[in-house]
N, C-alpha and C positions, 0 to 999 in steps of 0.2 A: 530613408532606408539605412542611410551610412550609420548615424547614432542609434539605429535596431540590432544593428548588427556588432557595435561597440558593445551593447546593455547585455547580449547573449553570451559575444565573448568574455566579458568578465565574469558574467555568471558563470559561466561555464567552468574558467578557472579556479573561480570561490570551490566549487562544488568536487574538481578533482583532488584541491589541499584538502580539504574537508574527508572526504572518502580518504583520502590515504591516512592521514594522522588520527584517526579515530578507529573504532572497535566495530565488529557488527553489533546490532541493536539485537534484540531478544525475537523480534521475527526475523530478522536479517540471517542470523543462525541458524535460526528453524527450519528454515527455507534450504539454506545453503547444506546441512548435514543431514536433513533427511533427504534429500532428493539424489539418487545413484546413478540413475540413468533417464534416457529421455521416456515418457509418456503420453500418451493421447489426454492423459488429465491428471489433476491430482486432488488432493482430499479438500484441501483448505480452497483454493483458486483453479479454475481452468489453467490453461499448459503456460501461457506466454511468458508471465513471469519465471516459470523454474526451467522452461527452455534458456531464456535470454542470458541465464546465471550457468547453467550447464554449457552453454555452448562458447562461453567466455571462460567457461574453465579448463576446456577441451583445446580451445584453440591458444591459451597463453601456458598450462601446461600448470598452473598455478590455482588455488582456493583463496590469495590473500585480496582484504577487504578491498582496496584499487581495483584490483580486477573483476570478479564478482560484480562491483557498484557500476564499471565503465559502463556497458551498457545501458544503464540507468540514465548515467548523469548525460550520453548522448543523444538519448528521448526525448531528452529535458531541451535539450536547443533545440530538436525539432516539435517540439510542443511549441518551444516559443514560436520561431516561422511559421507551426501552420496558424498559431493564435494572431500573428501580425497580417496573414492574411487574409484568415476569416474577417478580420476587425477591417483590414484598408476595405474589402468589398462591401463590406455594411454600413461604414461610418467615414472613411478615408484615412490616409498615412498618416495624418497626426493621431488622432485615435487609433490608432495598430500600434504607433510608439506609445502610447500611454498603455495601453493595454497589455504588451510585451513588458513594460516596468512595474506594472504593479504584480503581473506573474512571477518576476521575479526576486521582487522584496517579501511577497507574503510568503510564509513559513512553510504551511504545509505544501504549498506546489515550488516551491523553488527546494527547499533544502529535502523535506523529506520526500517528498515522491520526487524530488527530481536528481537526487544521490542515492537512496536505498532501496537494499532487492525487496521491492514490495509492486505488487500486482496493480500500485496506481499509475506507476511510469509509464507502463504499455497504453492503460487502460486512458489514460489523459491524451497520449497522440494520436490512436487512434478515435475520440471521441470528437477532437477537435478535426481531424482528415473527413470526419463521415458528414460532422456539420458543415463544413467548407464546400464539399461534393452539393448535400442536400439544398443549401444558397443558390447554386449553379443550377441545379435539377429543376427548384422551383422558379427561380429570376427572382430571388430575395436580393435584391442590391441598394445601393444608396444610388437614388432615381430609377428611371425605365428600365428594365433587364428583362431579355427575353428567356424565358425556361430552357436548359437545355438539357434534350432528352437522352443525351448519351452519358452523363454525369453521374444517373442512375444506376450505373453498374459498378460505379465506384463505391458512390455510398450503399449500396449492398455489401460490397467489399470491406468497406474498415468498420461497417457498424458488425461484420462478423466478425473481423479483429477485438474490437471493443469485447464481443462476448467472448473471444477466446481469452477473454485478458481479467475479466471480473464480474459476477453477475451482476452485480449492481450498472450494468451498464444496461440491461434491460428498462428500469424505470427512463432513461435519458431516450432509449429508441422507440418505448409509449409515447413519450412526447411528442416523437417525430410524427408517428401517425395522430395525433390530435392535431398538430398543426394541420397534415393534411386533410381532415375528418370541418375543421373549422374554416382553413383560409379561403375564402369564394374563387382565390385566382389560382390556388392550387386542389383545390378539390376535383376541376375536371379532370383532375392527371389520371384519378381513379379509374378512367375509362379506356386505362389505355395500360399497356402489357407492363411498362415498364418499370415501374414501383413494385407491382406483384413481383417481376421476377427481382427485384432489389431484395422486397424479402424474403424470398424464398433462396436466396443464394447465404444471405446473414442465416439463414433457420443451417443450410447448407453446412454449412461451415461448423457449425455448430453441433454437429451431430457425434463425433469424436467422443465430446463431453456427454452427451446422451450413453452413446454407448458405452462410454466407462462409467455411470454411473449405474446404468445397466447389470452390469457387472459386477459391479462393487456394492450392491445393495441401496442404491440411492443414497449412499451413506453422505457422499457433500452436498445434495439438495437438503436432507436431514439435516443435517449440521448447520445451513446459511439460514434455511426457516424455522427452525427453532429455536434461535435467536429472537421470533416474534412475539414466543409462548409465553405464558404461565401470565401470574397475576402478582402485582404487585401496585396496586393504583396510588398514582403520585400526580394530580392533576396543575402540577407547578411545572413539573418535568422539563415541559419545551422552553421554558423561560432557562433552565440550566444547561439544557442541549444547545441550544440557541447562543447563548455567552462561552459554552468553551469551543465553538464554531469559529465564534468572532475572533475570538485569543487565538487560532490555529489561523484564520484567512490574513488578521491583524482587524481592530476593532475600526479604525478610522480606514478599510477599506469594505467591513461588511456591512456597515450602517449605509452605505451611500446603495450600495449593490443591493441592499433590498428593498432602498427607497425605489431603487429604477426597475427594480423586479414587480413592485405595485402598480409604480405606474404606466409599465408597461403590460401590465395585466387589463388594467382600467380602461386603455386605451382601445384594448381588441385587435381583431384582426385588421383593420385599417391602416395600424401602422403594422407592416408587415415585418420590419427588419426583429421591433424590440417583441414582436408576439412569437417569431418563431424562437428566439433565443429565450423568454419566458416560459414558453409551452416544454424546451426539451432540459429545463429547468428546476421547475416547477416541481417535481414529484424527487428527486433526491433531498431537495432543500425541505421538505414540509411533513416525507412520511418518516423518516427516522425521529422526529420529535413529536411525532402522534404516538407512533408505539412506543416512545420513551415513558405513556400515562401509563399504560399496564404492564408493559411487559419488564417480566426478573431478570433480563438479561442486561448488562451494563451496554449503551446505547455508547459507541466510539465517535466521538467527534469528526474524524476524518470521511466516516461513508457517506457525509452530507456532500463530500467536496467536488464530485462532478458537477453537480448543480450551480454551485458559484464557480467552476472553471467557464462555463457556456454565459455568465452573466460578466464576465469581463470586456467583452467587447464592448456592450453600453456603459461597461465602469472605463472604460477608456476612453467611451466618445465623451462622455461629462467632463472627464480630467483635461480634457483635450479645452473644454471652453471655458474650465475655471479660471481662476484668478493665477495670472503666472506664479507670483513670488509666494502664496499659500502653496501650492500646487508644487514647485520645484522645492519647497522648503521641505515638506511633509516627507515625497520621494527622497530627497537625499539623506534626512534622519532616519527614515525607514532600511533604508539601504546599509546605510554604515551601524545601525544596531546590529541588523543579521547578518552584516558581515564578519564584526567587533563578535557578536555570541558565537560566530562557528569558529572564528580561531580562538576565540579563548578556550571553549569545551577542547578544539583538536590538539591546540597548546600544554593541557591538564592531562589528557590523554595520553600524549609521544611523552612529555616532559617531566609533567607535573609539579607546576609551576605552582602552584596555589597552597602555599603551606598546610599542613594537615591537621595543624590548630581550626585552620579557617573552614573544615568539611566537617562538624561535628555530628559524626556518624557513627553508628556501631556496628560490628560487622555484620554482615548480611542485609544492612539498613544503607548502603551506600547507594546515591544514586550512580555514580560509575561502574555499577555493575552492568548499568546496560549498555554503556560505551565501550566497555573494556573488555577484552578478550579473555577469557580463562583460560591460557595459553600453561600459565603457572601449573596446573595439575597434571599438566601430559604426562613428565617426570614420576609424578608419585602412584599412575597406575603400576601395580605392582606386575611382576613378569606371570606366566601361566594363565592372563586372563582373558577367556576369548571374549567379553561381550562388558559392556556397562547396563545397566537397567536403571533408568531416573525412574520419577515416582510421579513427574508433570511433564510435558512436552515440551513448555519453555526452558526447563532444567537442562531436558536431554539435547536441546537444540544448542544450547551454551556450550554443555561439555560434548557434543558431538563435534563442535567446530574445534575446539580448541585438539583435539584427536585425529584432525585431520590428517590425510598423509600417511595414518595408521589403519591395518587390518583388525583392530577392535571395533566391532560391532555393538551400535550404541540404539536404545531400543525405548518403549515406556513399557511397566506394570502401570495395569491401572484401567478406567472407563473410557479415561479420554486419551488416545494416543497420538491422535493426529493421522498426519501420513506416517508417522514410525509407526503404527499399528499395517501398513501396506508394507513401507521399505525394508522394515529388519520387523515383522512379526514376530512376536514371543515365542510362539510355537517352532519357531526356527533353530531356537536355541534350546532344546531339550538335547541333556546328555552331556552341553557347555559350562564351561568356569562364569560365572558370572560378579561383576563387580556390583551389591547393590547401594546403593545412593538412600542414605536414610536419612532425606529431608523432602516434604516437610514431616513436622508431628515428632513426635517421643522417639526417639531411638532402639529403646526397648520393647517398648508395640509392635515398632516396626519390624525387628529381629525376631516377635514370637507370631507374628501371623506369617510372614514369609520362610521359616524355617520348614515345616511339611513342604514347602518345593524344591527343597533340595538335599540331599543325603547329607552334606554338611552345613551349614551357615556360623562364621564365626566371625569376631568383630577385625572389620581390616583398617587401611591408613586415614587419615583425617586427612582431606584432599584442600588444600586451602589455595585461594584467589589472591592474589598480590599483586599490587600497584605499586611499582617501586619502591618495594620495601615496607610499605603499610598493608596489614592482611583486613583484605575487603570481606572476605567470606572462608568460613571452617567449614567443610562438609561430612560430614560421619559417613563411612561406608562398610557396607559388610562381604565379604568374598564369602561368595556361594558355591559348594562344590558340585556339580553335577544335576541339573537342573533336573530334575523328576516330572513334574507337571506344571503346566499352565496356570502361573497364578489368577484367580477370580478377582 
C-alpha cells in the first residue's frame, strides 16, 4: 500500500505542474467560457463536469487553468484508490500496485482525463466506485466471497454518477446487467428487490438530464447519436480506431489488455472475476470501432477509454507475475517519457524554450494553439463592444476564455453552437455592438452575407495570438453596429 500511495502522490504532483504551466485545451475552453452558471444539464455532457469547473471557480474566486483543472486532477487520485481496490479485491495488493502504475503512465487516464476539464474525470471515478460496489454486491472476489446485499445501493449510486458525468457510461452499465443476465451465481440476485432498486435509483438520478433534454428539444441526445449517422463505408476503419486507441492507452499496455480481454471472454462465466470486468468492458472497446465502418462522423480515440479503464485490473494481476526486471523496466521508461513530455510541452508553454527555428509552423498552423491561452487579444477588443460572435464553437471557446473576467458576451453565428447556442443565444444580442470573427473562409464572403444583420458592418482590428513574441494566429474581425436579426 505504502508504494500505491508514493505512485499517486507523484502523479498527483506531475499533473498539478502540468495544469498550472500549460494553457486550456480547445475543450478545456469550451467548457470553461460557455458555461455561466450551474444547470441540471448541458448541451455537450450531463452536469458533473461543468458543475466540478463552476464550483471551483466559485469557491477560489478565480477561471485560471490550476484551478478550473484542480478538481480534475483530485479525481485522478481518487480514480487511482478506488482502481487499487477494485484490483486488491479481485486479484490482490500486488496486482492493485501494478494496476494503479499502469493508470498512471498511460496517457489518456493519467494526463488527459486526469488534469483536464473534460467529462472523463467524473466519469472514470465514478465507473470505478459502481464496479467496486457491484464485486461486493455480487461476491466477485479472489476465492469464496459471500454476496452482499447491502452494497446494492451503492452501486446504484455511482453508476447514476457515471451517467451524470457521460453517456457513454451507459454502454459500461449494459455490461453490468449481462454479467448479471449470464453469471449462474449472480443471476439468482434477480429474485430479489435489490438490483431493481439499484436501477431504478441510477434511472433516478438521471432524470435531471431527461428533463433538460425535454426542454431543450432533445437537442444532446441529437447531438451524441448522430455521431452514429450517415454513410461513409471504410471496412479498415477498426484497424485505424484500434492503433490510435493503443497510441492514447500506450501500445505495449493495449496489446496485453486485450489479449486478457479474449481470454477472459473465452473463458466465461467460470472464472467470474475476468468475466465480470470483460462483460462491463466489452461494449466501449468494440462499438466505437464497428460504427467507425460507416459512419461520417470522425470516431475519437478516447470514447473507447472506459472500457480498457475496467480491463486494468487483470492488466495488473499479469504485470503482477511477469518477469520483474522486463516488468520494472517498461514501467519506469514509460513513466519518465510522460513525465519528460508534460514538462517539456508545460516548459514551451510558461517559457518557451524550444527555439522558434525548431516549430516550423505557420500561423494559424501551430500546434500550441491548443496549449496556449489567447490571453493576447483581450487588449485588442476595441471599446463599445457588447458581444464577440465566432463562426465555430471551438473559436468561441478560445477567445471566450481568454475574455474572461470581462462583461463581453461571447456567442456562435452558425448550425453548430454548442451550449453557446443555450448560454449567450444570438437572439439575445439583437440591438447589440457586435465583434464578428471572420475566420474560418474569405473575409469578404464573410462581410457580404452577414452585413443584412446589422445597420453597419465594417472592417475592425486583426485580433492576433502571441506566444512570446512569435504571432501564432492573425484573426480578421468585423464590428457590427446594431444587430438587426438573427443570422441563419
Amino acid at each position: 500500500m505504502k508504494n500505491t500511495i508514493i505512485v499517486v502522490l507523484l502523479a498527483t504532483t506531475l499533473r498539478l505542474i502540468f495544469a498550472r504551466y500549460t494553457g486550456l485545451g480547445i475543450d478545456e475552453s469550451y467548457m470553461v467560457a460557455a458555461s455561466h452558471q450551474f444547470a441540471i444539464s448541458y448541451f455537450d455532457h450531463p452536469l458533473a463536469s461543468w458543475w466540478l469547473e463552476l464550483g471551483s471557480r466559485w469557491l477560489f474566486g478565480s477561471a485560471s487553468p490550476i484551478v478550473v483543472r484542480l478538481p480534475f486532477i483530485m479525481l485522478s487520485a481518487v480514480s487511482s484508490w478506488l482502481l487499487y481496490l477494485l484490483t486488491t479485491r479481485l486479484y490482490g495488493a500486488r496486482a492493485g500496485f501494478w494496476a494503479v502504475v499502469a493508470y498512471n503512465i498511460s496517457p489518456v487516464f493519467s494526463l488527459a482525463f486526469g488534469s483536464w476539464v473534460l467529462p472523463d474525470g467524473p466519469l472514470d471515478a465514478a465507473l470505478l466506485a459502481a464496479a467496486y460496489a457491484l464485486s461486493r454486491a455480487l461476491g466477485v472476489a479472489d476465492g469464496e466471497a459471500e454476496p452482499q446485499t447491502r452494497w446494492w445501493a451503492a452501486a446504484g449510486f455511482f453508476a447514476g454518477l457515471a451517467m451524470l458525468s457521460k453517456y457513454s457510461a451507459a454502454l459500461v452499465l449494459l455490461g453490468a446487467v449481462f454479467v448479471l443476465l449470464t453469471d449462474p451465481k449472480a443471476r439468482p440476485q434477480l429474485r430479489h428487490a435489490a438490483p431493481w432498486g439499484a436501477g431504478m435509483l441510477a434511472v433516478l438520478m438521471f432524470t435531471p438530464v431527461l428533463y433538460w433534454n425535454a426542454r431543450h428539444g432533445w437537442q444532446s441526445f441529437d447531438y451524441q447519436s448522430g455521431r452514429a449517422l450517415g454513410l461513409r463505408l471504410h471496412p479498415l476503419a477498426p484497424l485505424s480506431i484500434w492503433g490510435g486507441e493503443a497510441l492514447f492507452v500506450l501500445p505495449w499496455l493495449w496489446l496485453p489488455m486485450m489479449g486478457l480481454l479474449l481470454r477472459a471472454l473465452r473463458r466465461g462465466p467460470a472464472e467470474r472475476r475476468g468475466w465480470m470486468l470483460s462483460c462491463l468492458a466489452i461494449l466501449p472497446v468494440v462499438l466505437f470501432s464497428v460504427v467507425s465502418i460507416w459512419s461520417s462522423t470522425r470516431i475519437l480515440y478516447h470514447w473507447a477509454a472506459p472500457g480498457y479503464l475496467l480491463l486494468l485490473p487483470m492488466l495488473g494481476h499479469w504485470a503482477a507475475g511477469w518477469r520483474p526486471r522486463w516488468r520494472n523496466g517498461i514501467a519506469l521508461f514509460s513513466a519518465l517519457l510522460l513525465a519528460s513530455t508534460a514538462m517539456l510541452i508545460a516548459a514551451e508553454v510558461s517559457f518557451a524554450v524550444i527555439p522558434y527555428s525548431a516549430i516550423p509552423a505557420k500561423p494559424g498552423k501551430s500546434p500550441l494553439l491548443q496549449a496556449v491561452d489567447w490571453d493576447s487579444i483581450a487588449p485588442e477588443i476595441p471599446p463599445g463592444i457588447n458581444a464577440v460572435a465566432a463562426l465555430r464553437w471551438y473559436d468561441a471557446g478560445k477567445i471566450g476564455y481568454a475574455l474572461r473576467g470581462r462583461s463581453t458576451i461571447v456567442t456562435v453565428f452558425g448550425a453548430d453552437p454548442h451550449e453557446f447556442g443555450d448560454s449567450a443565444p444570438p437572439f439575445s444580442l439583437l440591438g447589440k455592438n457586435v465583434l464578428l470573427i471572420a475566420m474560418p473562409g474569405n473575409a469578404t464572403k464573410i462581410s457580404a452575407f452577414y452585413a443584412p444583420y446589422f445597420k453597419s458592418l465594417v472592417p475592425g482590428p486583426t485580433l492576433t495570438v502571441m506566444h512570446h513574441g512569435q504571432l501564432l494566429l492573425a484573426i480578421p474581425s468585423f464590428i457590427g453596429t446594431d444587430l438587426v436579426a438573427v443570422p441563419k
